[in-house]
N, C-alpha and C positions, 0 to 999 in steps of 0.2 A: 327738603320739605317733606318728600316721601319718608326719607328715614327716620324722619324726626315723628311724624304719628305712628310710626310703628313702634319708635322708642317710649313714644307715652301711651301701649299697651292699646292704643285703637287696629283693629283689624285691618289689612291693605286690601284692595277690593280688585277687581279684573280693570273697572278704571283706572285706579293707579297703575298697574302694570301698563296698559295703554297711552296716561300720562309721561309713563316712563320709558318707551319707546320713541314718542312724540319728542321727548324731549332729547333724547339720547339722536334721534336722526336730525334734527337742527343743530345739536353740536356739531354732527359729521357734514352733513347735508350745506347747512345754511338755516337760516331763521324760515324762509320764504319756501323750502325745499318742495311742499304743496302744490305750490304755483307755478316753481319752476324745475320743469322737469328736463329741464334743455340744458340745464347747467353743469359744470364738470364733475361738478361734485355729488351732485345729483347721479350722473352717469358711471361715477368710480366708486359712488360705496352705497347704493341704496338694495343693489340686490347682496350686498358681501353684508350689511347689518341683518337684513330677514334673515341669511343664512344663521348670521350670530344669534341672533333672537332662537330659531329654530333651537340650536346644539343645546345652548346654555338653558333651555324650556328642555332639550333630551337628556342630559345631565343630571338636572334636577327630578327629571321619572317623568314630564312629561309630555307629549307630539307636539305642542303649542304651548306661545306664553298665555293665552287666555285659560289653556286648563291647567296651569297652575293649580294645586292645592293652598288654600290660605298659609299655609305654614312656611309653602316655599317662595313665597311674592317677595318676602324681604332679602333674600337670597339671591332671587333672579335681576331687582333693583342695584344688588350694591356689582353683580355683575357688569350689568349693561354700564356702570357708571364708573367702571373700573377699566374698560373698551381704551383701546390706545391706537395710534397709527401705527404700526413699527414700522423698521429700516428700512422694510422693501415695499413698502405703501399699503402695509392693507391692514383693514383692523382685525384686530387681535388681542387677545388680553395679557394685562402686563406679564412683562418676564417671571418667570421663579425667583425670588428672591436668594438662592443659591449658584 
């Protein structure tokens, strides 16, 4: 949904990157992650996704994903949504294709 109004040329906003978070941590998390903070999943990847959020916002040039530059929000969306468990439990983004 993010990607798709970037592809028809409308601007992503620091919302969307927050939408994009939001949604990125209920895939890991759970739907309810919010509410429940007691949960496994909750306790085994909510500080390992901020970290991710952090790197892939340093990567792109910048300290946070909110100060994104417009230019790099589509960037940091196909990131987050590109986020995998690997082998040894923790997220990570996919392998190298080599």
């Amino acid at each position: 949904e993010l990607m798709e109004k970037y592809l028809e040329g409308e601007e992503l906003t620091e919302e969307d990157i927050r939408a994009c978070m939001h949604r990125t941590r209920q895939r890991f998390e759970g739907e309810d992650y919010k509410e429940n903070t007691d949960s496994e999943a909750y306790k085994k990847y909510h500080k390992q996704l901020t970290s991710q959020f952090k790197q892939i916002a340093a990567v792109l040039g910048a300290d946070k994903p909110s100060a994104l530059p417009a230019e790099m929000r589509a960037a940091f969306i196909a990131e987050c949504d590109a986020l995998i468990i690997d082998e040894n439990g923790f997220i990570a983004p996919p392998p190298a294709p080599y």
